[in-house]
Kinemage of the C-alpha trace (Angstrom):
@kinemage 1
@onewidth
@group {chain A} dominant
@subgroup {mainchain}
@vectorlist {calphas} color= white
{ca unk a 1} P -11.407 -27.301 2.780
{ca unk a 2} L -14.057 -29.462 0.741
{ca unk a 3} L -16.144 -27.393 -1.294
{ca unk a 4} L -19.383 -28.118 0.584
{ca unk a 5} L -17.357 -26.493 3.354
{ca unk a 6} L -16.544 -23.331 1.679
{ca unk a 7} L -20.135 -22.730 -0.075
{ca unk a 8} L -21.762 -23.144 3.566
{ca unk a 9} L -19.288 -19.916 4.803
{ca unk a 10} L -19.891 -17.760 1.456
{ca unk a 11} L -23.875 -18.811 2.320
{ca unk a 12} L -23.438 -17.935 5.914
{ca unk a 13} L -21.833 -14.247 4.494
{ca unk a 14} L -24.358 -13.798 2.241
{ca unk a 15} L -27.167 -14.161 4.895
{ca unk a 16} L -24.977 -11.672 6.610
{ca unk a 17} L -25.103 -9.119 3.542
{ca unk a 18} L -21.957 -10.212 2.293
{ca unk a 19} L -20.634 -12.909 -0.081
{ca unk a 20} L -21.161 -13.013 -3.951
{ca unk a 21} L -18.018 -11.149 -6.385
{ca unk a 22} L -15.959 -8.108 -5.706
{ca unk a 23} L -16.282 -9.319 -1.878
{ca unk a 24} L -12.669 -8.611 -1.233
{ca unk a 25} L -12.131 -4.731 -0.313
{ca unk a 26} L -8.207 -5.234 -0.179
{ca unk a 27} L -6.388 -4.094 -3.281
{ca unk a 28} L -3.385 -6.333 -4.517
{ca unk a 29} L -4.032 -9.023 -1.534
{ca unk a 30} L -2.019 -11.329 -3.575
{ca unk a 31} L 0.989 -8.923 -3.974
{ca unk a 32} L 0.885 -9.081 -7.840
{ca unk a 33} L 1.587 -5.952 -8.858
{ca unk a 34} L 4.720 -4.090 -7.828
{ca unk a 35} L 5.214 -0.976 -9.781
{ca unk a 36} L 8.023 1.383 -7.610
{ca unk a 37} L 10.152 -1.573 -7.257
{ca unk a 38} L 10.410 -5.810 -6.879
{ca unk a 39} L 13.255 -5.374 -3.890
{ca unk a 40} L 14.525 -2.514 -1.829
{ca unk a 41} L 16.792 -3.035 1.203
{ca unk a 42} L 18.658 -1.040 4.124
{ca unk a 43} L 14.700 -0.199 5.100
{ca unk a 44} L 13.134 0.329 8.938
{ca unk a 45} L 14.024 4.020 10.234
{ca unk a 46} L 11.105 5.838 10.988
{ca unk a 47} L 9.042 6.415 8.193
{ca unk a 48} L 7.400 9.922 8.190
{ca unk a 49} L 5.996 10.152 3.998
{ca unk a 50} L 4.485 8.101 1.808
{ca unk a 51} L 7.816 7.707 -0.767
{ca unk a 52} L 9.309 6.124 2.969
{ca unk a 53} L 6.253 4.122 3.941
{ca unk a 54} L 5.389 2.287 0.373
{ca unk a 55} L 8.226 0.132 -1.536
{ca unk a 56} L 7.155 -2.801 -3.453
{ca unk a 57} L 4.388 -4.113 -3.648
{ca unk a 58} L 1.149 -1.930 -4.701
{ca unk a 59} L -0.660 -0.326 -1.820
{ca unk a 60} L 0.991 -1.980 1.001
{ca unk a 61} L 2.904 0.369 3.008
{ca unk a 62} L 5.090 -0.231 6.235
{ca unk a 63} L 4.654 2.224 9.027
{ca unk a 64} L 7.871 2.628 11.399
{ca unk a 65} L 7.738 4.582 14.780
{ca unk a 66} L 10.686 5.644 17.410
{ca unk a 67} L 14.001 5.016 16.682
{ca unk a 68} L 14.681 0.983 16.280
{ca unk a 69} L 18.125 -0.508 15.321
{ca unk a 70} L 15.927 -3.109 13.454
{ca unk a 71} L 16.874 -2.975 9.572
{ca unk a 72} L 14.830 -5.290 6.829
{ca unk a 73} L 14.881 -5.905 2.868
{ca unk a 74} L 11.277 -6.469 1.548
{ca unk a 75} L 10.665 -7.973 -1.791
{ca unk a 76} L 8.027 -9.453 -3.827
{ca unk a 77} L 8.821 -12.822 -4.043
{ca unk a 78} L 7.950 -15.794 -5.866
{ca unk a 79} L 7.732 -18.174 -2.871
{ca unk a 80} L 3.595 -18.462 -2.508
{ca unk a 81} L 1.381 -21.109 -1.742
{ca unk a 82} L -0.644 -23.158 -4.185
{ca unk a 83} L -2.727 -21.312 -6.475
{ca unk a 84} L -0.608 -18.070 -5.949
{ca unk a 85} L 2.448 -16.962 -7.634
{ca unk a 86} L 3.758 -13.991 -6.227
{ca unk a 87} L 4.080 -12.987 -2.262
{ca unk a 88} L 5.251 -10.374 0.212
{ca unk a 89} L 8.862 -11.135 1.889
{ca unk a 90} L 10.185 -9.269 4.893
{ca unk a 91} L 13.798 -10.128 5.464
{ca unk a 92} L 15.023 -9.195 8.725
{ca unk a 93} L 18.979 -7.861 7.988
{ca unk a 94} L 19.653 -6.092 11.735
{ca unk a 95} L 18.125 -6.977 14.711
{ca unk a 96} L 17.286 -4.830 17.514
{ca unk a 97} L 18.133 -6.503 21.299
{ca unk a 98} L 17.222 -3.404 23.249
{ca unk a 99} L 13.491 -2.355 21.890
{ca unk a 100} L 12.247 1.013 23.104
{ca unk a 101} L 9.155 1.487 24.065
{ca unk a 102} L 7.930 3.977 21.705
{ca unk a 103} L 9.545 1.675 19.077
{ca unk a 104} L 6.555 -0.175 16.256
{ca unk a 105} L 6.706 -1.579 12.888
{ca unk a 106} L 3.556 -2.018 10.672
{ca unk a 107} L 2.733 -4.043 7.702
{ca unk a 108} L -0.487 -2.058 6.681
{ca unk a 109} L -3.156 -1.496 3.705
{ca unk a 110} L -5.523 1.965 4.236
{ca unk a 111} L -8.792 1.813 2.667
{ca unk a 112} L -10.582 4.528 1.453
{ca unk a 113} L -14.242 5.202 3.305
{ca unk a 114} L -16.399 4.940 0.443
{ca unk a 115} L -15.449 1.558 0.048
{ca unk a 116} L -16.106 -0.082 3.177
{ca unk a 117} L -19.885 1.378 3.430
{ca unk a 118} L -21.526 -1.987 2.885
{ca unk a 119} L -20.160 -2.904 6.710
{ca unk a 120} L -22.521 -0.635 7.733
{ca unk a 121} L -20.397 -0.249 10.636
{ca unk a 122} L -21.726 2.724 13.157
{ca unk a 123} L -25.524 1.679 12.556
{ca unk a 124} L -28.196 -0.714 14.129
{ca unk a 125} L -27.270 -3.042 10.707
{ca unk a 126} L -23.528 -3.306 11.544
{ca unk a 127} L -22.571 -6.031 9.925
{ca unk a 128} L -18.960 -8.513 10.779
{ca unk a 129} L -15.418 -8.584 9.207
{ca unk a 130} L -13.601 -11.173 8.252
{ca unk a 131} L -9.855 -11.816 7.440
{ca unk a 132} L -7.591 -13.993 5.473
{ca unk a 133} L -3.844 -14.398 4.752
{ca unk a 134} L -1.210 -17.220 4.200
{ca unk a 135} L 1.647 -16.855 5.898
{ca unk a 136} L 4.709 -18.289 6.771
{ca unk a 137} L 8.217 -17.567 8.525
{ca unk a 138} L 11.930 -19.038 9.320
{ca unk a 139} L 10.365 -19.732 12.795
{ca unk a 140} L 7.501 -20.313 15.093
{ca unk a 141} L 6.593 -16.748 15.830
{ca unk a 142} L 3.235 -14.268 16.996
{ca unk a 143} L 1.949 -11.508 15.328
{ca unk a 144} L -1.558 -9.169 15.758
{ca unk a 145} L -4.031 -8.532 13.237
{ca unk a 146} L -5.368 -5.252 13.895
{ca unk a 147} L -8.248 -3.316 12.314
{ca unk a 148} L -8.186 0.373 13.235
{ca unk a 149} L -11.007 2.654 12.073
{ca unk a 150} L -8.865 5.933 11.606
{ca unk a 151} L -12.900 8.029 11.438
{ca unk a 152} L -13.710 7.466 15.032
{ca unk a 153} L -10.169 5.793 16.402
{ca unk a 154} L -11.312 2.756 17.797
{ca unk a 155} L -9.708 -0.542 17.112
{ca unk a 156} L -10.032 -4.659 17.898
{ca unk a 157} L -7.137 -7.302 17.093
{ca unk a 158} L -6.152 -10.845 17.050
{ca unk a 159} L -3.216 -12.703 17.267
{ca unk a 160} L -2.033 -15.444 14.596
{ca unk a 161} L 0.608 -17.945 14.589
{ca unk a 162} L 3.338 -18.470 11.831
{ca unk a 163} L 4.845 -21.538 11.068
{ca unk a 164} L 7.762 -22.582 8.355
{ca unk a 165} L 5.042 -23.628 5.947
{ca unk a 166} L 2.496 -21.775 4.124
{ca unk a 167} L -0.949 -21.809 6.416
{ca unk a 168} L -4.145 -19.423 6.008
{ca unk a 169} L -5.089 -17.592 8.958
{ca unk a 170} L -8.844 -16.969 8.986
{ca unk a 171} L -9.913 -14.083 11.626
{ca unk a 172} L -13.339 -13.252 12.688
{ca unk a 173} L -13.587 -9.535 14.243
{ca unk a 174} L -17.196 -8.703 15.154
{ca unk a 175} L -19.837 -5.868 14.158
{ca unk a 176} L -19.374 -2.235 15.866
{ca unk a 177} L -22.187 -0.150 16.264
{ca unk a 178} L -20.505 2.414 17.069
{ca unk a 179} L -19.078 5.204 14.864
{ca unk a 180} L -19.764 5.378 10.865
{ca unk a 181} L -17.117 5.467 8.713
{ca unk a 182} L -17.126 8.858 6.294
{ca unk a 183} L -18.628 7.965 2.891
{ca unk a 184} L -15.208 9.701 1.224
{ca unk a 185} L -11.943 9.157 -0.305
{ca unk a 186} L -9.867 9.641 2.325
{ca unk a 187} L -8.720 6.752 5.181
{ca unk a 188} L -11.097 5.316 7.364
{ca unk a 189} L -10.163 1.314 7.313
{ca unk a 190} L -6.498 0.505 8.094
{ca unk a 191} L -5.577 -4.150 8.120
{ca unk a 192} L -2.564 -3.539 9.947
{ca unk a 193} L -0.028 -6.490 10.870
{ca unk a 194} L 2.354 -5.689 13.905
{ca unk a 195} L 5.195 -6.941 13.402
{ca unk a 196} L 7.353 -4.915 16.486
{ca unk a 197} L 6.348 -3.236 18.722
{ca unk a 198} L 7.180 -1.994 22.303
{ca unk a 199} L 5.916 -1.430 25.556
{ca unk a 200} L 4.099 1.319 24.655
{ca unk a 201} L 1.631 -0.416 22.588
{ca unk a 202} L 1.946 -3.916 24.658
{ca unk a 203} L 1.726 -3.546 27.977
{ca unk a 204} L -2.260 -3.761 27.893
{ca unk a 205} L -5.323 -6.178 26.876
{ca unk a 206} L -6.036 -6.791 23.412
{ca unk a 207} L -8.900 -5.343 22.173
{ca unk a 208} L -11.257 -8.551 21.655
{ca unk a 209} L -14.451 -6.616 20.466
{ca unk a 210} L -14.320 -2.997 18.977
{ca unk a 211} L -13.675 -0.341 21.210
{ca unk a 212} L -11.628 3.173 21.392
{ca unk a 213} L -8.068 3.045 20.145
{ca unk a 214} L -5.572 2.335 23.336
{ca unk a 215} L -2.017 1.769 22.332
{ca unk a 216} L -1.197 0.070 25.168
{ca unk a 217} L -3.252 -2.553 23.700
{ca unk a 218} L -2.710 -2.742 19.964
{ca unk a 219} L -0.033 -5.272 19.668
{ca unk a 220} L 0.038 -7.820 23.132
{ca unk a 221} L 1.156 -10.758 22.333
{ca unk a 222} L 3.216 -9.761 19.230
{ca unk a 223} L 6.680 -11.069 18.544
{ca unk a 224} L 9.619 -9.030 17.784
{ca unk a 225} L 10.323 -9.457 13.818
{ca unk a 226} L 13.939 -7.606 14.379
{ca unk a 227} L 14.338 -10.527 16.989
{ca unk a 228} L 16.878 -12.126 15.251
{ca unk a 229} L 18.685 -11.530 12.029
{ca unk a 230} L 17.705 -14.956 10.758
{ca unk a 231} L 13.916 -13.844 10.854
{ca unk a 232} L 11.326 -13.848 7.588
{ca unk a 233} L 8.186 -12.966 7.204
{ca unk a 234} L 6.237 -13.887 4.000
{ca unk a 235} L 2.406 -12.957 3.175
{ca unk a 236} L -0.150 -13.028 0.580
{ca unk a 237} L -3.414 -13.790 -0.304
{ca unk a 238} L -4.874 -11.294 2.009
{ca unk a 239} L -8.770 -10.463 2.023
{ca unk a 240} L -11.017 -8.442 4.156
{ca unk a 241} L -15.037 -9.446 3.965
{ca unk a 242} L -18.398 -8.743 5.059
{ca unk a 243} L -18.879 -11.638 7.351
{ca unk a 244} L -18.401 -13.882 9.991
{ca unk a 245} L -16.203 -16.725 7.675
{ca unk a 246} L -13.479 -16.500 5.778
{ca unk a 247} L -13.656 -17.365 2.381
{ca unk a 248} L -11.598 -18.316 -0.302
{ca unk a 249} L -9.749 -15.678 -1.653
{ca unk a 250} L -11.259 -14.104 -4.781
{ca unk a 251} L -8.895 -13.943 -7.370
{ca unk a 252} L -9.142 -11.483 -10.099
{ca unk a 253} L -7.405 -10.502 -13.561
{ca unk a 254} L -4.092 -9.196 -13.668
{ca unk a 255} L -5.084 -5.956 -15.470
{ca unk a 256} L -7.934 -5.521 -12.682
{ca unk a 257} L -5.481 -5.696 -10.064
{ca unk a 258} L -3.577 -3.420 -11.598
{ca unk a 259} L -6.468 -1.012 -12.790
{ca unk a 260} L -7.183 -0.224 -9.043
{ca unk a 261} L -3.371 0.097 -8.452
{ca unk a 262} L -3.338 2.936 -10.543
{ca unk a 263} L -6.058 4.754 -8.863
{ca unk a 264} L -3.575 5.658 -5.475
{ca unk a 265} L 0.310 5.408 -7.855
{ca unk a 266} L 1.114 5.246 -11.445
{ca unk a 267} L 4.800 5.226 -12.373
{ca unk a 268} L 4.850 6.379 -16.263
{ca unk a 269} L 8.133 5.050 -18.141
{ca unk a 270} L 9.955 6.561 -21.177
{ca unk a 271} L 12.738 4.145 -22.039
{ca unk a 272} L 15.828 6.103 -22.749
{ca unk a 273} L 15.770 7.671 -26.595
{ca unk a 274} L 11.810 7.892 -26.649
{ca unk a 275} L 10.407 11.096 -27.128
{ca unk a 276} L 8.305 12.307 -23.939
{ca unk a 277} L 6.097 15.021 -24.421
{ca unk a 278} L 6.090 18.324 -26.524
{ca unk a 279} L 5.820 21.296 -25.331
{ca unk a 280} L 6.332 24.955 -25.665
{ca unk a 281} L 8.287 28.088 -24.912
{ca unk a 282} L 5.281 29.697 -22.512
{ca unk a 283} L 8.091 32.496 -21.942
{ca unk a 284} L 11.362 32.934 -23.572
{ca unk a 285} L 12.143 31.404 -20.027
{ca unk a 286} L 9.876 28.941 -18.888
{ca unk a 287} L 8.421 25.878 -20.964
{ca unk a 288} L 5.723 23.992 -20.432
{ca unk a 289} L 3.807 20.816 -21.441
{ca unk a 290} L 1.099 18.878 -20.326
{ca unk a 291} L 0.913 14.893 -18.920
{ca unk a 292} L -1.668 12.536 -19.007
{ca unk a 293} L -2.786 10.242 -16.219
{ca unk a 294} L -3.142 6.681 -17.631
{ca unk a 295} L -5.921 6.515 -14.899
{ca unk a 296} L -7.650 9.027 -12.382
{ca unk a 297} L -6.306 9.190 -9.847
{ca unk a 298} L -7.897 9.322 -5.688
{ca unk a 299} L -6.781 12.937 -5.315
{ca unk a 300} L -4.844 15.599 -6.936
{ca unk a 301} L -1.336 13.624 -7.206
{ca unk a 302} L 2.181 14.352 -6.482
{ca unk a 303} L 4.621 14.017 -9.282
{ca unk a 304} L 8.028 13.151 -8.856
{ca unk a 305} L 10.838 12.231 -11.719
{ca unk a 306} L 13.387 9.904 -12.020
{ca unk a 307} L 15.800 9.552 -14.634
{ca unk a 308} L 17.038 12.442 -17.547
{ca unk a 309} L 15.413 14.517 -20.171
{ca unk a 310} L 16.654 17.404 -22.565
{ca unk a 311} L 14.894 19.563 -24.988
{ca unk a 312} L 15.205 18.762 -28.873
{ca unk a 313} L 14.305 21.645 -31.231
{ca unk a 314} L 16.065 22.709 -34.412
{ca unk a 315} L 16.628 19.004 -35.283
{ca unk a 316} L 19.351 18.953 -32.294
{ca unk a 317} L 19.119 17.452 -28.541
{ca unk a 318} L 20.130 20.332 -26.251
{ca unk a 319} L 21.056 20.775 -22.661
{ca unk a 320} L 19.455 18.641 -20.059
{ca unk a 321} L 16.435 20.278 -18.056
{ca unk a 322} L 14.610 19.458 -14.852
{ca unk a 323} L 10.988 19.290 -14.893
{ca unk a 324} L 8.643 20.348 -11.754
{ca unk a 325} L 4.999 19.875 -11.297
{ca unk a 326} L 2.672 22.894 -11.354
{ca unk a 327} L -0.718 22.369 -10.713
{ca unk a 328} L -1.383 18.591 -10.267
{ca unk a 329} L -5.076 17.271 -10.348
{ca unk a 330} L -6.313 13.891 -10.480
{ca unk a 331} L -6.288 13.576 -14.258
{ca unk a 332} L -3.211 15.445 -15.549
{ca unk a 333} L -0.604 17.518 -14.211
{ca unk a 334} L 1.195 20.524 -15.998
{ca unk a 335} L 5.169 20.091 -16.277
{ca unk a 336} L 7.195 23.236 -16.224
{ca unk a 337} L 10.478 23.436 -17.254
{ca unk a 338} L 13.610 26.230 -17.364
{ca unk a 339} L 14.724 27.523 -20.459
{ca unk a 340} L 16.838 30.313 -19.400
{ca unk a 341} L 19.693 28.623 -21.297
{ca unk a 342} L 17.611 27.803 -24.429
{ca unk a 343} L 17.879 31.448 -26.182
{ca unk a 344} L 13.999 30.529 -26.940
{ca unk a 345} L 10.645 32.580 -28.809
{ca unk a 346} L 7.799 32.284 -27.059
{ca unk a 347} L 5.181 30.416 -28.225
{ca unk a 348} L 8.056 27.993 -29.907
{ca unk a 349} L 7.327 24.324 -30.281
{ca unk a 350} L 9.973 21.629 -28.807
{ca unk a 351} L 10.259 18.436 -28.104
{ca unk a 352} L 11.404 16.753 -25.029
{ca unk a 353} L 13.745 13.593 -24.929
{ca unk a 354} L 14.681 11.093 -22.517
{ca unk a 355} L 18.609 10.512 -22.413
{ca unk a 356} L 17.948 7.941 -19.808
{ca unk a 357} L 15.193 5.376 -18.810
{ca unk a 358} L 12.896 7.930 -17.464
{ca unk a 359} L 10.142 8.214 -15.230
{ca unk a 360} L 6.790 10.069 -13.496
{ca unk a 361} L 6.263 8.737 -10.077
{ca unk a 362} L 1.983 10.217 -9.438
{ca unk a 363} L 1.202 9.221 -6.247
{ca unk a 364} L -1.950 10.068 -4.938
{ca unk a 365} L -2.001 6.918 -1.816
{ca unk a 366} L -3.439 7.235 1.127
């Protein structure tokens, strides 16, 4: 596109109230940051938490529904089209012949309500959305962009054609007047990309314009991505706008990417032999310390723990313990720990070690 070409679209947003910097309300649309993990396979049974739906990449999440045979390995790969460096790969690893109909698979990214207020969406000012993405596949194959506003549960979608080679699909979706979306930070925006899906949300119409949520008609049209154990699917550069064009897609800092990353998970790593906290004997029973958030988080998190820690007092390492979270907020979290075995004062000072590379996993996502 000739830059004449792509200043007469950001124009065209901007008369729409769009346009300028910070245009992009998709976090990590060019899949650079991956903090749980770069690869995890043996994925697609039905994914009922957030430690199930989320995997590699930051803040995209894969939603699985019924019972499919369909198995995948997602990555963030280094395949990407010019100008980008990192992507999203879906590798299909079992297919699925016989597809239920209750059966669905979901590439998605939830956004929070308070920041998709400048759509205006529900109001006599509504204004349009558009979407971006390169894509590309092993094969020719269909998929649906949806966007589904979780507040008042009504939906419209598109299809989009991948090819072999990296091309950018640019979507137009129109203004809704109809239903606001709650100034909050909870969901209200879901960009959702069906992948698989079965009769019961293909046997309808796609929604063309905005209207209430029918899953008979969320993913018509869509191919099967567990079609065929040879299948890929690769994506990147995503961006949602105020407007009727596409744009090109705003890139941004590393460390800014990764600043709103932290906002929804943070995974805090102690390599093995670093000291991790200190803490102290609360009872002769129960110890306690206190950790720190690198960043606030959306809501009070939940803190998980992987890897090994001990206490170390009296100059010695002792027996290994296993932390819990008691009180999580949005800024720190106090850790409680057993000391039953420790033979411990209260109100005695230790330190805590890690024997292996360990981590916090705060998750506060959507």
């Amino acid at each position: 596109m000739s830059k004449a070409a792509e200043l007469a679209k950001l124009i065209g947003n901007i008369n729409a109230g769009g346009g300028g910097v910070n245009r992009n309300v998709i976090i990590n649309g060019a899949m650079n940051v991956a903090q749980r993990s770069t690869s995890e396979t043996g994925l697609g049974a039905n994914t009922s938490t957030k430690t199930t739906r989320y995997k590699t990449c930051d803040r995209w999440a894969i939603d699985v529904e019924g019972t499919t045979l369909g198995r995948y390995t997602m990555t963030q790969d280094s395949s990407a089209p010019s100008g980008f460096a990192n992507s999203l790969k879906l590798d299909c690893t079992t297919d699925d012949g016989s597809i239920a109909s209750g059966e669905a698979m979901v590439l998605n990214q939830i956004i929070e309500g308070q920041n998709v207020q400048a759509f205006a969406k529900g109001t006599s000012d509504a204004k349009p959305f558009a979407v971006s993405f390169y894509v590309k596949g092993n094969a020719s194959a269909t998929y649906v962009c949806e966007l589904f506003d979780g507040d008042n549960s009504r939906h419209v979608a598109k299809t989009f054609s991948v090819t072999t080679d990296w091309t950018r699909v640019e979507l137009s979706f129109p203004a809704d007047t109809t239903g606001t979306f709650g100034d909050d930070t909870e969901a209200s925006l879901y960009l959702q990309i069906w992948l698989h899906a079965g009769n019961s949300f293909n046997s309808g119409t796609l929604p063309a314009t905005w209207a209430s949520k029918s899953n008979a008609n969320r993913a018509v049209g869509a191919s099967s991505f567990f079609s065929s154990t040879s299948n890929t699917f690769f994506i990147t550069g995503v961006q949602l706008e105020i407007g009727q064009n596409p744009t090109e897609f705003e890139h941004e800092p590393f460390e800014t990417t990764r600043q709103k990353c932290l906002r929804y998970f943070e995974k805090k790593l102690h390599r093995s032999g670093q000291y991790v906290a200190v803490g102290f004997a609360y009872t002769t029973t129960s110890g306690r310390y206190s950790l720190d958030y690198e960043s606030i988080k959306r809501a009070n998190a939940d803190v998980t723990f992987s890897g090994n820690i001990s206490i170390y007092k009296n100059g010695n390492d002792n027996a290994a313990i296993s932390p819990s979270s008691d009180q999580p907020g949005d800024i720190t979290s106090r850790i409680n720990i057993d000391l039953s075995s420790e033979s411990m004062t209260a109100g005695t000072a230790f330190g805590v070690h890690a024997d292996t590379d360990f981590s916090y996993l705060i998750d506060a996502e959507l």
